[in-house]
NUTI-687857 format. One record per residue: residue in three letters; x, y, z of N, C-alpha, C in turn. Coordinates in steps of 0.05 Angstrom, whole numbers, always signed. Example, Ala and Ser with C-alpha at 12.3 -4.5 7.8 and 13.67 -1.06 7.14 Angstrom:
! NUTI-687857
<atom><rest>ala</rest><n_u>+264</n_u><n_v>-114</n_v><n_w>+156</n_w><ca_u>+246</ca_u><ca_v>-90</ca_v><ca_w>+156</ca_w><c_u>+264</c_u><c_v>-66</c_v><c_w>+156</c_w></atom>
<atom><rest>ser</rest><n_u>+257</n_u><n_v>-45</n_v><n_w>+142</n_w><ca_u>+273</ca_u><ca_v>-21</ca_v><ca_w>+143</ca_w><c_u>+258</c_u><c_v>+1</c_v><c_w>+157</c_w></atom>
***
This chain:
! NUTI-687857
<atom><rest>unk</rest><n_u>+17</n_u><n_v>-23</n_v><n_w>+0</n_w><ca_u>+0</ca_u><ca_v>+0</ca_v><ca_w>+0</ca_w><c_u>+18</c_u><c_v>+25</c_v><c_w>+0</c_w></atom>
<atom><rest>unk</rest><n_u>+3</n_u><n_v>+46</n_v><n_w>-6</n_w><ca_u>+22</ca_u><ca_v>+75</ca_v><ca_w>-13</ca_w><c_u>+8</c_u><c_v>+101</c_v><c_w>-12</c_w></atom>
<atom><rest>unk</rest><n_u>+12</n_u><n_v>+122</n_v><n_w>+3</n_w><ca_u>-2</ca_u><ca_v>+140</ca_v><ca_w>+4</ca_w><c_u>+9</c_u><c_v>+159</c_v><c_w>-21</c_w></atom>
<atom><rest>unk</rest><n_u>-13</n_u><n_v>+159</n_v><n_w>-50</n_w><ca_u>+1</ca_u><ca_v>+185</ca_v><ca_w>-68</ca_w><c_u>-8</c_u><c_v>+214</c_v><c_w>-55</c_w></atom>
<atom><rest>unk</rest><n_u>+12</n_u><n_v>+223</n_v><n_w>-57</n_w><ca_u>+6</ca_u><ca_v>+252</ca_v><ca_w>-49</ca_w><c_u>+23</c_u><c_v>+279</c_v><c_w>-80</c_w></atom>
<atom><rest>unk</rest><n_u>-3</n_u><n_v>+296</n_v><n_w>-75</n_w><ca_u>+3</ca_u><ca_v>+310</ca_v><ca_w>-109</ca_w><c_u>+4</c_u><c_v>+337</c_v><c_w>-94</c_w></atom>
<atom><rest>unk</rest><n_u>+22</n_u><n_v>+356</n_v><n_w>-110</n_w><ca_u>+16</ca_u><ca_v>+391</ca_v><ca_w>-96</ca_w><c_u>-12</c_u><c_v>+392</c_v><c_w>-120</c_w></atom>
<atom><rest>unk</rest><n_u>-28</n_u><n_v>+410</n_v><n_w>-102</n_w><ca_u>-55</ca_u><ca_v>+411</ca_v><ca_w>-120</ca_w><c_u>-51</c_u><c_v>+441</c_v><c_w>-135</c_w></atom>
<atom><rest>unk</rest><n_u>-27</n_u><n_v>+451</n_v><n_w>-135</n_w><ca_u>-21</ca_u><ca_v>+478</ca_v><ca_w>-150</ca_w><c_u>+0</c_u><c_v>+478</c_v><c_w>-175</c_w></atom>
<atom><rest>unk</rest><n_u>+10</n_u><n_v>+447</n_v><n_w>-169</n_w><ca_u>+31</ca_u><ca_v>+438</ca_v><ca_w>-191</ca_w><c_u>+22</c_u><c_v>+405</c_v><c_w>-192</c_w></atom>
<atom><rest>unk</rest><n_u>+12</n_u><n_v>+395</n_v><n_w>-218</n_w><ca_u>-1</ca_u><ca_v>+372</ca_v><ca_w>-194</ca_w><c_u>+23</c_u><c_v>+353</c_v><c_w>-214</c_w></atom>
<atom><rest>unk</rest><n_u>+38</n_u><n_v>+356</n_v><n_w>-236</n_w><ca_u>+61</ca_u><ca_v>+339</ca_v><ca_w>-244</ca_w><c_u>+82</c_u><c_v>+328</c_v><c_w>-226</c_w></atom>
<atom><rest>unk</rest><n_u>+78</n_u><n_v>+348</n_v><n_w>-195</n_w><ca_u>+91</ca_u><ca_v>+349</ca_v><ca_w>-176</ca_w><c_u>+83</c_u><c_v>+320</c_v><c_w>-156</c_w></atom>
<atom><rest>unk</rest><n_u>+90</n_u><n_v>+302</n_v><n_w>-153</n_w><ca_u>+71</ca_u><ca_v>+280</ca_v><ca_w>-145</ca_w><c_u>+90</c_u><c_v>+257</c_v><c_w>-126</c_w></atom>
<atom><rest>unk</rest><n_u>+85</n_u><n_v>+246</n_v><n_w>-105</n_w><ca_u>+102</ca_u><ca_v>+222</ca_v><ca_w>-94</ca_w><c_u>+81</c_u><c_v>+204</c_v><c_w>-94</c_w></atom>
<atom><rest>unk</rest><n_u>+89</n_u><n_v>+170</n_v><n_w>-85</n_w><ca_u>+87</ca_u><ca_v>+158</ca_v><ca_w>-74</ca_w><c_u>+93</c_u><c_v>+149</c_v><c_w>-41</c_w></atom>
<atom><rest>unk</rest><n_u>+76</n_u><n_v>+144</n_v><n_w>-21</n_w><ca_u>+93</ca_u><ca_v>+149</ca_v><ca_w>-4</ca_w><c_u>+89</c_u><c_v>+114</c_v><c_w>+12</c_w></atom>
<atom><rest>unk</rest><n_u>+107</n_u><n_v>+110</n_v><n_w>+15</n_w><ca_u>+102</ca_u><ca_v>+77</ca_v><ca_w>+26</ca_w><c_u>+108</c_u><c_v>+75</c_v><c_w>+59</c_w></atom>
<atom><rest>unk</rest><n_u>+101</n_u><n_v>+55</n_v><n_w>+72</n_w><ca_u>+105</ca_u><ca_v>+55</ca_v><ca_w>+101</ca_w><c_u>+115</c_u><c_v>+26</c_v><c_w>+101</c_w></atom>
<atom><rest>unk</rest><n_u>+157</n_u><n_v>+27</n_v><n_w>+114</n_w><ca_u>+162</ca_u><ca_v>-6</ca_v><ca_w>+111</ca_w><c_u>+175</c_u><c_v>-15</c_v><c_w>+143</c_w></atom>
<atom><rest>unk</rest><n_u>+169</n_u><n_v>-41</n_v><n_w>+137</n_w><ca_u>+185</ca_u><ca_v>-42</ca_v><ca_w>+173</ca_w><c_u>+214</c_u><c_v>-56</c_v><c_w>+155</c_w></atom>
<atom><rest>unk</rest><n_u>+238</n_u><n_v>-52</n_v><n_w>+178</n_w><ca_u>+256</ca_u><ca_v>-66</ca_v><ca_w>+182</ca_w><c_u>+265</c_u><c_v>-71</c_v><c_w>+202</c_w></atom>
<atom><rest>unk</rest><n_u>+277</n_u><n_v>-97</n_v><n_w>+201</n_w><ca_u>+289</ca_u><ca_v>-105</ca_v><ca_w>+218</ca_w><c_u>+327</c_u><c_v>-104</c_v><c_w>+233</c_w></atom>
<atom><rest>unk</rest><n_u>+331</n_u><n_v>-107</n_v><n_w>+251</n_w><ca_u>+353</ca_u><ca_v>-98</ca_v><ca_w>+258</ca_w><c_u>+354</c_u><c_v>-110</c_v><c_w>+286</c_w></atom>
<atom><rest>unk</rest><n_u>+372</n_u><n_v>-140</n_v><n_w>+285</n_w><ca_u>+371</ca_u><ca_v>-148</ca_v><ca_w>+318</ca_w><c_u>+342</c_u><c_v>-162</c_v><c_w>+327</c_w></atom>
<atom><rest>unk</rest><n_u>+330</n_u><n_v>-156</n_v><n_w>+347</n_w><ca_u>+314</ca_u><ca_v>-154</ca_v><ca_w>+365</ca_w><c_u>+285</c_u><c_v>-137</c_v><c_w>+350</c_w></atom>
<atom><rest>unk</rest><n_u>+304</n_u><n_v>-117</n_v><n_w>+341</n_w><ca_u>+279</ca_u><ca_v>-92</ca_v><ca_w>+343</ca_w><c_u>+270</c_u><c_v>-85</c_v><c_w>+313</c_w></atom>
<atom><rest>unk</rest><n_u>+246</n_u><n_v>-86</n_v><n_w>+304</n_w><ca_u>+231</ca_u><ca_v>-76</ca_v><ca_w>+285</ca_w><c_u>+226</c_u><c_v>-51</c_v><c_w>+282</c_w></atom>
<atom><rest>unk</rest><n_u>+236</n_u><n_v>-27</n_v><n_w>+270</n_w><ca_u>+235</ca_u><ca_v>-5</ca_v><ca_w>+264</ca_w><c_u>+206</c_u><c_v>+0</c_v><c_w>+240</c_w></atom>
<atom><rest>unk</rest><n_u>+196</n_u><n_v>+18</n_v><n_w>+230</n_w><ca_u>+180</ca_u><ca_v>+24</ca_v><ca_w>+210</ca_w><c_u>+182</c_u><c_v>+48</c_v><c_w>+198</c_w></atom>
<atom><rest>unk</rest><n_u>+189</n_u><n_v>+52</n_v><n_w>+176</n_w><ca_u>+203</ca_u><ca_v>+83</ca_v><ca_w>+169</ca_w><c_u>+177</c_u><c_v>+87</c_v><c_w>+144</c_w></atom>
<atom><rest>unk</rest><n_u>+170</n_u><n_v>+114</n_v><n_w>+141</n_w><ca_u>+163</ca_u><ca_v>+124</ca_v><ca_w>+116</ca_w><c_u>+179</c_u><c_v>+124</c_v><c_w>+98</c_w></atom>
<atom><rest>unk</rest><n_u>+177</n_u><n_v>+106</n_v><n_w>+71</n_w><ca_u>+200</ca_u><ca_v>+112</ca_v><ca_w>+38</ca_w><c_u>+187</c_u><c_v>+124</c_v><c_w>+27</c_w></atom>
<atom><rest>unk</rest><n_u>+206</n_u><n_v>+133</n_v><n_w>+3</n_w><ca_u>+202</ca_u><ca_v>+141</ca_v><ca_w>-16</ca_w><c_u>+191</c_u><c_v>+128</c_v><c_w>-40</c_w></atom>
<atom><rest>unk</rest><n_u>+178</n_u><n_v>+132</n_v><n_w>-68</n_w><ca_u>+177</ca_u><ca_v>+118</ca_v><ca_w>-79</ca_w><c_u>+195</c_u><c_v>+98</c_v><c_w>-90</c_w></atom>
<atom><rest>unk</rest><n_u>+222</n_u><n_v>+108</n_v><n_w>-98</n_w><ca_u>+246</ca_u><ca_v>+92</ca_v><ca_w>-101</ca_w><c_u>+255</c_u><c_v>+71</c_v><c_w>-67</c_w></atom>
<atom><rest>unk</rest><n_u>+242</n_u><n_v>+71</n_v><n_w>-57</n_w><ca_u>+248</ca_u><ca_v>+50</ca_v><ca_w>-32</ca_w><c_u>+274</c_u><c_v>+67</c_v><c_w>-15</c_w></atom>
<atom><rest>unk</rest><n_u>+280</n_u><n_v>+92</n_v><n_w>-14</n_w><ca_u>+298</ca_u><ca_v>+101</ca_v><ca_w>+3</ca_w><c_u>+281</c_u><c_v>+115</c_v><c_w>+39</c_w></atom>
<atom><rest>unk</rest><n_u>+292</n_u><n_v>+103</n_v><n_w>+52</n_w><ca_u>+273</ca_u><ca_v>+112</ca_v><ca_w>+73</ca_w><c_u>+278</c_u><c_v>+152</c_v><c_w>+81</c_w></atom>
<atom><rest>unk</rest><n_u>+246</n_u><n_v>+156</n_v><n_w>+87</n_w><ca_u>+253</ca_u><ca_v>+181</ca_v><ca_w>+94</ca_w><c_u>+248</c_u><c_v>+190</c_v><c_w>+119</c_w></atom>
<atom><rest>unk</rest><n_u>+236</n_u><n_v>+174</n_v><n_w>+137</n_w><ca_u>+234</ca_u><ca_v>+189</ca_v><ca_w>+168</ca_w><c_u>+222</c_u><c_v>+161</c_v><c_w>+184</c_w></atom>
<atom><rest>unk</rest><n_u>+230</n_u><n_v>+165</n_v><n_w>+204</n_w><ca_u>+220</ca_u><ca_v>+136</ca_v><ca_w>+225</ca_w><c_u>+174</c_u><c_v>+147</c_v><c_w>+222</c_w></atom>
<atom><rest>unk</rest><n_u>+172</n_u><n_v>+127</n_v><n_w>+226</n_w><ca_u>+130</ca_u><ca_v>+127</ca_v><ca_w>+227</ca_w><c_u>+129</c_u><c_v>+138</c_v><c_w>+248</c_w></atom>
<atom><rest>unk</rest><n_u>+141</n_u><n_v>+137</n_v><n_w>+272</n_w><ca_u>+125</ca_u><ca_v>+154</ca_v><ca_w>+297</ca_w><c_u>+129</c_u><c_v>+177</c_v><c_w>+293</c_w></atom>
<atom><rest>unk</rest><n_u>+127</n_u><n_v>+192</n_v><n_w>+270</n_w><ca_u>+130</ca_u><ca_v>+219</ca_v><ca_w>+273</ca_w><c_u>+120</c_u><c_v>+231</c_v><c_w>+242</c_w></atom>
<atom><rest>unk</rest><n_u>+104</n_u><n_v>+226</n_v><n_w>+240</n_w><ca_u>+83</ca_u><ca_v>+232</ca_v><ca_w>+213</ca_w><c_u>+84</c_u><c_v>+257</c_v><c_w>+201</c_w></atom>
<atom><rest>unk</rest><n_u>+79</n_u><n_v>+281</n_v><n_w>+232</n_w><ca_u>+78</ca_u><ca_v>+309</ca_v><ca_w>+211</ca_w><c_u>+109</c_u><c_v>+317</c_v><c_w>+203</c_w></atom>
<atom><rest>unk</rest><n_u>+129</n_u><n_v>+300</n_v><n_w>+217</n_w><ca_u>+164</ca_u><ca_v>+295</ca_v><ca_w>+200</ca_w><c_u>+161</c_u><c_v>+291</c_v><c_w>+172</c_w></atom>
<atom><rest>unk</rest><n_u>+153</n_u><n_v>+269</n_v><n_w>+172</n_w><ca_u>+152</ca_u><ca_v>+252</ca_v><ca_w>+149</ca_w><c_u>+137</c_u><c_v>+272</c_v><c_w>+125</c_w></atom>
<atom><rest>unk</rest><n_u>+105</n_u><n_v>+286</n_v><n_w>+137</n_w><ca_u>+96</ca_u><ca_v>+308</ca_v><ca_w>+123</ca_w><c_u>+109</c_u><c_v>+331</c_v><c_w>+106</c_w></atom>
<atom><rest>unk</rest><n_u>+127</n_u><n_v>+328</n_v><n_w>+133</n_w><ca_u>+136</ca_u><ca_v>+366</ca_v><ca_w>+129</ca_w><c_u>+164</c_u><c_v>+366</c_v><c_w>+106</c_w></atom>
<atom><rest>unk</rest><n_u>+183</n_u><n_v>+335</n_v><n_w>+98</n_w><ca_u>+194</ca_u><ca_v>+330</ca_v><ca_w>+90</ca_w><c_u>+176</c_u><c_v>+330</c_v><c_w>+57</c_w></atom>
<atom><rest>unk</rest><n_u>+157</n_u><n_v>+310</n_v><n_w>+57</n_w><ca_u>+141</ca_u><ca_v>+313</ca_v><ca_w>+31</ca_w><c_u>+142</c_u><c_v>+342</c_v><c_w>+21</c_w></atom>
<atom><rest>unk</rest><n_u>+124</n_u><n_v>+357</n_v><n_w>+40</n_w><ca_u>+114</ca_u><ca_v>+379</ca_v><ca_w>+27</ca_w><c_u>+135</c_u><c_v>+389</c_v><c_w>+21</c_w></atom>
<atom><rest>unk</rest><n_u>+162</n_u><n_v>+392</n_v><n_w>+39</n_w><ca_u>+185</ca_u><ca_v>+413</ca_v><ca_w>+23</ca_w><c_u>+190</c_u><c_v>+405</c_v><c_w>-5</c_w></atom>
<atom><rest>unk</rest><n_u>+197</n_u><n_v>+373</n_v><n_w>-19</n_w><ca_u>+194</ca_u><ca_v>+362</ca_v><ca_w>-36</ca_w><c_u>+185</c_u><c_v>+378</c_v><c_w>-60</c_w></atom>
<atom><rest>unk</rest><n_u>+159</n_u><n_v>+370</n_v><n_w>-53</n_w><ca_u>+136</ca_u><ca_v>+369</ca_v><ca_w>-67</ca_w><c_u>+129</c_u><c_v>+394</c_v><c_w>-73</c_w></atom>
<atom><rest>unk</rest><n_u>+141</n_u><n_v>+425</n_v><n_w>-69</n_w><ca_u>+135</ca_u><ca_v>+451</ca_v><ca_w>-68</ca_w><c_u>+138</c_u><c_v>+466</c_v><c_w>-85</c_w></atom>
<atom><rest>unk</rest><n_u>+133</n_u><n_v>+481</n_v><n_w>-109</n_w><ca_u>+126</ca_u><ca_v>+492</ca_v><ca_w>-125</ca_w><c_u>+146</c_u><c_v>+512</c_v><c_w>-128</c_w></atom>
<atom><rest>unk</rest><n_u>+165</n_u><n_v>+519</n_v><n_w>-144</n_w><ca_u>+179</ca_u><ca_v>+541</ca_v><ca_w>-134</ca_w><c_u>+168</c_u><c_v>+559</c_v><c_w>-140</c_w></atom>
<atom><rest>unk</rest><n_u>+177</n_u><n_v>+587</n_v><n_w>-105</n_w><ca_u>+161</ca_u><ca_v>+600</ca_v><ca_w>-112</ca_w><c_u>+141</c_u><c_v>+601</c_v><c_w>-92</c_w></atom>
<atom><rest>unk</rest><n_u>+125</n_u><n_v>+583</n_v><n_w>-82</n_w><ca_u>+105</ca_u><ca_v>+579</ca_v><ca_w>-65</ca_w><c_u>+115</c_u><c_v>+590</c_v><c_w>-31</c_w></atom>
***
């Protein structure tokens, strides 16, 4: 599953956003990726993970 997210002022402007766990040891982590599978922020922290998109995702200019 994948959350697409589009700027609605540039909408060519567009991600995929995926939610993956990994593992490591003991402990199961879960990070928000990118659509290329590079992780971009740990899941407990959503409006991170947001605020990273939107810079992204921003129109120059906006």
């Amino acid at each position: 599953m994948f959350a697409r997210v589009i700027n609605p002022n540039a909408t060519s402007l567009s991600e995929n956003v995926t939610c993956r766990s990994t593992s490591t040891s003991d402990m199961q982590d879960w990070w928000y990726c990118w659509s290329w599978g590079e992780r971009m922020h740990k899941a407990d922290d959503p409006a991170g993970a947001a605020t990273k998109v939107a810079r992204v995702l921003a129109a120059v200019g906006e």
